[in-house]
C-alpha positions in Angstrom: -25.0 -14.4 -9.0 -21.3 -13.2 -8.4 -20.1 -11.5 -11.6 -17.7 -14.0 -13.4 -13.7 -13.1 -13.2 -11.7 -13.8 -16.7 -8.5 -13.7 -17.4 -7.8 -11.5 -20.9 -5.2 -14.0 -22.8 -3.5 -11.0 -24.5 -0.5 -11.1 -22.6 -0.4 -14.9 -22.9 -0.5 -15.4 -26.2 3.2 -16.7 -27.2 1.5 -19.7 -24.9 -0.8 -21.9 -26.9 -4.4 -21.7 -26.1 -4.6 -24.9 -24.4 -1.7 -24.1 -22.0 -3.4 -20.5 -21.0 -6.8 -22.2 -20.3 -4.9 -24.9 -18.1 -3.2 -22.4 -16.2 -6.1 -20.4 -15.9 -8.3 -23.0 -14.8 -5.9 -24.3 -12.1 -5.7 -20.8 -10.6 -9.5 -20.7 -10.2 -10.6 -18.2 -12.9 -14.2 -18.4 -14.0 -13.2 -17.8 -18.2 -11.0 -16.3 -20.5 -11.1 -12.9 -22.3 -9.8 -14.7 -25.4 -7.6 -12.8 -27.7 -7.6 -12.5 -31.9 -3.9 -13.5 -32.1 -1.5 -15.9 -31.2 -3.3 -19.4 -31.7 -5.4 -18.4 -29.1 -8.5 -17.8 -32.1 -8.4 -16.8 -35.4 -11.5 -14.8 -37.0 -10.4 -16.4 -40.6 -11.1 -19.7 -39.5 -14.8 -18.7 -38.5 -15.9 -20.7 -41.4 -13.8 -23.9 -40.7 -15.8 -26.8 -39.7 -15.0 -28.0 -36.1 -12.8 -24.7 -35.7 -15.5 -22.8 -33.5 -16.6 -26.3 -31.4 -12.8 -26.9 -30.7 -12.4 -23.5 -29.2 -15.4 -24.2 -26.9 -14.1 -28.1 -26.0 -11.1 -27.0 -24.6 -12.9 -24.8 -22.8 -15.0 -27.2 -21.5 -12.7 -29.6 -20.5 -11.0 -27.1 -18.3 -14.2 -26.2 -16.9 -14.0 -22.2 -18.2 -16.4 -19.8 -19.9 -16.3 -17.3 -22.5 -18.3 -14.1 -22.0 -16.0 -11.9 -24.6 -13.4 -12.0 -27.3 -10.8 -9.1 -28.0 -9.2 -8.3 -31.2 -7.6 -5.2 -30.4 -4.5 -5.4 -32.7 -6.5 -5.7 -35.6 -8.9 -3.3 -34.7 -5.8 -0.8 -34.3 -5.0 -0.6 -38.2 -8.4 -0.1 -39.4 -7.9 3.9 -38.7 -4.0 4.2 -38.0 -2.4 6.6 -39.9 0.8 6.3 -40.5 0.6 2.6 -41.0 4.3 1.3 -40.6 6.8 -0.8 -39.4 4.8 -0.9 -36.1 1.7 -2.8 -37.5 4.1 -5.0 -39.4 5.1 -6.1 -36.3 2.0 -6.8 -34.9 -0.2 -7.8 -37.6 -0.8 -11.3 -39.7 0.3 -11.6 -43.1 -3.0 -12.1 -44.3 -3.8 -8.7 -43.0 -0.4 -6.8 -43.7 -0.5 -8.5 -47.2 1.5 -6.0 -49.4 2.0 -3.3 -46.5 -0.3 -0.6 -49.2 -1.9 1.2 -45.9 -5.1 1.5 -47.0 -5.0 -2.3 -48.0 -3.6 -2.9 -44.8 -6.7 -0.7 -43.0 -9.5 -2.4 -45.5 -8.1 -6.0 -44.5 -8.3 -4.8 -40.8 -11.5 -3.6 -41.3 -12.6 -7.2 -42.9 -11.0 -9.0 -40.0 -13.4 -7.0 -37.6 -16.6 -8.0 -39.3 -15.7 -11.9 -39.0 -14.9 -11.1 -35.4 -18.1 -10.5 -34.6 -19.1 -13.8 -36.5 -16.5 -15.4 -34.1 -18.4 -14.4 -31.2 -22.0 -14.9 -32.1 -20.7 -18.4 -33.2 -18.9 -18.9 -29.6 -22.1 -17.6 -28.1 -20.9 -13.9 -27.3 -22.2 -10.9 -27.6 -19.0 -8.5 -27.1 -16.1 -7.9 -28.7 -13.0 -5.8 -27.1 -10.7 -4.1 -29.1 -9.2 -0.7 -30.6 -10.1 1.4 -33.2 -7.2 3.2 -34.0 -7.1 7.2 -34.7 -6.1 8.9 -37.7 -5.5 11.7 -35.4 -3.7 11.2 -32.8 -0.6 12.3 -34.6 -1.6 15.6 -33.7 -2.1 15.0 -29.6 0.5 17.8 -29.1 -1.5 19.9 -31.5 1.9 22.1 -32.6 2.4 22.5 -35.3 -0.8 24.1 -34.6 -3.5 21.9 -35.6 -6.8 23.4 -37.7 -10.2 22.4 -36.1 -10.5 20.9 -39.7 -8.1 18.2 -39.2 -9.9 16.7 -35.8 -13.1 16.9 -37.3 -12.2 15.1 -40.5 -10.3 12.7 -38.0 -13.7 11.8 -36.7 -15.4 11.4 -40.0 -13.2 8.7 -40.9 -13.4 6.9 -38.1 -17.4 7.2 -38.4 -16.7 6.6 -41.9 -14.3 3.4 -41.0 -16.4 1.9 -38.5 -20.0 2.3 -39.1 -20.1 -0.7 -41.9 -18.0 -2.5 -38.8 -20.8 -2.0 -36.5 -23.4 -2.7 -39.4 -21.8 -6.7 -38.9 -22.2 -5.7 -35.3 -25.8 -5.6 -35.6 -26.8 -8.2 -37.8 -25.0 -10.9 -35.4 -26.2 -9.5 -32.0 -22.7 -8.5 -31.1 -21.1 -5.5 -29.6 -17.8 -3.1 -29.6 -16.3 -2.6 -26.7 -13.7 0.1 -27.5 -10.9 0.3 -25.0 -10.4 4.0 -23.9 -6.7 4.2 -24.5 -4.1 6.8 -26.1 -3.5 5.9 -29.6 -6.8 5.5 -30.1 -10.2 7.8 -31.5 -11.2 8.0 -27.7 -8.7 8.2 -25.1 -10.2 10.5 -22.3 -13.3 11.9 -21.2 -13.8 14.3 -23.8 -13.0 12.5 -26.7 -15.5 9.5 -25.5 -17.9 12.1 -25.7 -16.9 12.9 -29.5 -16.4 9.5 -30.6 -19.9 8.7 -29.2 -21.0 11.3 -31.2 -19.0 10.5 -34.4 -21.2 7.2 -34.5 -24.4 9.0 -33.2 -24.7 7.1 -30.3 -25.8 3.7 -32.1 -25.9 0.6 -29.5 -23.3 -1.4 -31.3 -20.8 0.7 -30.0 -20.1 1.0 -26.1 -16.9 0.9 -24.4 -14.6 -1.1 -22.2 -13.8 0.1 -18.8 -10.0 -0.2 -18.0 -9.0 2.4 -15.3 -4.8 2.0 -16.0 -4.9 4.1 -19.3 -7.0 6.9 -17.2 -5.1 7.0 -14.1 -2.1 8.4 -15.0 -4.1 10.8 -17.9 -5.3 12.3 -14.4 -9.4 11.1 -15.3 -11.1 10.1 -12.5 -11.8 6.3 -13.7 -14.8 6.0 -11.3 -16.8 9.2 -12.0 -16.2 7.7 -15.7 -17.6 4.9 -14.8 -21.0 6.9 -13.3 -20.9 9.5 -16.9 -20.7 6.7 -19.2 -22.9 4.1 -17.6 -25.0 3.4 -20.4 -21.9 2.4 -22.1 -20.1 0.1 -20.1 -20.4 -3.2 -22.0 -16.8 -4.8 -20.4 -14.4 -4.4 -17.8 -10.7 -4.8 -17.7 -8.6 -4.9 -14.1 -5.0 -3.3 -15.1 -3.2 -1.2 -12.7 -1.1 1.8 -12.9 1.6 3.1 -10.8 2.7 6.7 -11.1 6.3 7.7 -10.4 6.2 11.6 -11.4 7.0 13.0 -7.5 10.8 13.5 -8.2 10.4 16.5 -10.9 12.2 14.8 -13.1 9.6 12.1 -14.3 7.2 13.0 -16.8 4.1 11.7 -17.7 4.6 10.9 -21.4 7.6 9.0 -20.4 10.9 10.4 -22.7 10.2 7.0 -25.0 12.0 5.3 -22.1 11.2 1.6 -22.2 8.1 -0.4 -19.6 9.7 -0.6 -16.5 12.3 1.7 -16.8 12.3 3.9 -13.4 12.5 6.7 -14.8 8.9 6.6 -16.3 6.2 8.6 -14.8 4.3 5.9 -15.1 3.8 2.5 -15.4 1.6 -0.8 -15.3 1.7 -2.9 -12.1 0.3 -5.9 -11.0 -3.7 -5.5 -9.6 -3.9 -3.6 -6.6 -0.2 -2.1 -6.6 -1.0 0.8 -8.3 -3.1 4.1 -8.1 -6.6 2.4 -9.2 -8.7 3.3 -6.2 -10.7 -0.1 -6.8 -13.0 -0.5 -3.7 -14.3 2.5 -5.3 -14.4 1.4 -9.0 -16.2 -1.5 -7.9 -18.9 0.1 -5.6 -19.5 2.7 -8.6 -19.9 -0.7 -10.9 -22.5 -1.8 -8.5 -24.2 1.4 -8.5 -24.5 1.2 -12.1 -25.5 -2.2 -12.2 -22.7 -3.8 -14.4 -23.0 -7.5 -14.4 -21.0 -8.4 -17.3 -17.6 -10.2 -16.5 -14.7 -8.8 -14.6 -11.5 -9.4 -16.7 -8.1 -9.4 -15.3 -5.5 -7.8 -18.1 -2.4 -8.6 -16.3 0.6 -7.1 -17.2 3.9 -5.9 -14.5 7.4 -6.0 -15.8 8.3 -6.0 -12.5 7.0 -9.1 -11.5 6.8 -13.2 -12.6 2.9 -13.7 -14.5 2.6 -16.9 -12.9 3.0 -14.9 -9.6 1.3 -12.0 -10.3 -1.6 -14.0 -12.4 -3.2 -15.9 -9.8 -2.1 -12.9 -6.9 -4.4 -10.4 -9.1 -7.7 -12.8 -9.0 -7.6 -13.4 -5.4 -7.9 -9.3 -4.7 -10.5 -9.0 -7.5 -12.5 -12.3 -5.7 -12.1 -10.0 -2.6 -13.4 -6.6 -4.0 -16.1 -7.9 -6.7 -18.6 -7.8 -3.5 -22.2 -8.0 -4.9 -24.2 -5.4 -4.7 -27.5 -5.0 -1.5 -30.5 -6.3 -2.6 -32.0 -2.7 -3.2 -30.4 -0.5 -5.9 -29.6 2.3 -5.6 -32.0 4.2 -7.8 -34.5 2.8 -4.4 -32.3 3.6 -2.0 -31.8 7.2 -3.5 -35.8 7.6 -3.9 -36.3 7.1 0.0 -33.6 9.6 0.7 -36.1 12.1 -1.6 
């Protein structure tokens, strides 16, 4: 069976959820990626009778699936330090509450565990998101940075999210952390030491979204290949570097999305520097099967345009793999 294509409803979410999955379903996606904010669902409701069942009838009726849920702004405050103005903006009162940062990071944290309620109830068994870093303050690593600070960076994200994952476990569900900057892992290497951090426990995997890598310079398909065990989602967001002019720089100058002058920036799917035929043959290889979400996102261009123009390229390039894998093919070679 063809690997099922979802829109994520992150960047939807000033619509309501009924509009996004109308939209959606008129365009010919298979699901939604449902997002933890907006109205599109609300872990705090978990409990609500006919909350859950709701969710699932409007699915229904537009003839979608749900194969995963994100909560990735939530997720982002459980490690954050500094919490500030930033996660005010982005955050529900009933998480902000008093704006105390460590109140703020224990109500994120609480948030996280009835997210993975939320998707055992809706029938899931992965959950998207962030995990925020402690660290990543000191990316630069001047003023010069002592090996203590990183390590202890990791401890409290092990620290942090270990009695996350605990909830993890108990419902059958699994964290799908987005490899993104801002975050405990955000490139090859520090996969490797989040990984670690956690020592390696199934409840934690990762979600595969090649934009965030591209313009690091990480090759997003041998990621794909090293990681393999760990692939429990995958997001389709394009990048598009600009940095050939000597002038644009790849952290950008704090110059607003879309502003030419980037080095970078996010395109629609399949106008940028993601070599997908690749990323897709290596996801064959590996033998994803999970669900192929399109996180749409283009200054540049209209998301009703750009929407529906994204899942007809990843309809084209999610070809299913031969019939023998490649582990077979491989042993015939030998």
């Amino acid at each position: 069976m063809a690997r099922p294509i979802t829109l994520f409803t992150g960047q939807w979410a000033d619509l309501p959820f009924e509009e996004v999955a109308r939209l959606a379903a008129g365009w010919g996606y298979d699901g939604l990626e449902i997002a933890c904010w907006g109205d599109h669902l609300d872990p705090w409701r978990v409990d609500e009778p006919g909350y859950v069942d709701g969710r699932l009838e409007i699915l229904e009726r537009h003839g979608l699936k749900v194969w995963a849920i994100s909560n990735h702004l939530k997720g982002q405050a459980v490690c954050d330090d500094p919490i500030d103005e930033r996660h005010r903006a982005m955050l529900p009162d009933v998480v902000w509450g008093d704006g105390d940062p460590e109140g703020v990071r224990s109500r994120a944290a609480e948030e996280m565990k009835l997210t993975a309620r939320l998707a055992a109830r809706l029938g899931v068994d992965t959950v998207v998101g962030f995990t925020g870093s402690s660290i990543w303050k000191y990316v630069a690593m001047f003023p010069p940075v002592p090996d203590g600070l990183v390590e202890a960076g990791y401890r409290d994200f092990a620290d942090r999210w270990n009695p996350i994952l605990d909830v993890f476990d108990a419902e059958g569900v699994r964290f799908a952390h987005e490899v993104h900057p801002s975050e405990i892992a955000y490139d090859y290497w520090t996969t490797h030491a989040a990984l670690e951090a956690v020592e390696h426990r199934e409840a934690f995997g990762l979600n595969w979204d090649p934009s965030h890598m591209v313009w690091q310079d990480i090759d997003p398909v041998s990621f794909l290949w090293d990681f393999r065990d760990r692939i429990y989602h995958v997001d389709c967001k394009d990048t598009k570097k600009r940095m050939g002019n000597g002038r644009n720089g790849r952290l950008s100058s704090h110059l607003p999305w879309a502003d030419m002058r980037r080095g970078w920036d996010f395109v629609s799917t399949g106008h940028g520097d993601v070599p997908w035929e690749d990323a897709f043959r290596m996801l064959n290889t590996i033998g994803y099967s999970g669900p192929i979400s399109v996180e749409w996102e283009d200054a540049g261009m209209d998301r009703l345009v750009g929407a529906p123009e994204a899942l007809e390229l990843v309809r084209r390039l999610a070809f299913e793999a031969p019939e023998a894998s490649f582990d077979s093919a491989f042993s015939v070679r030998e």
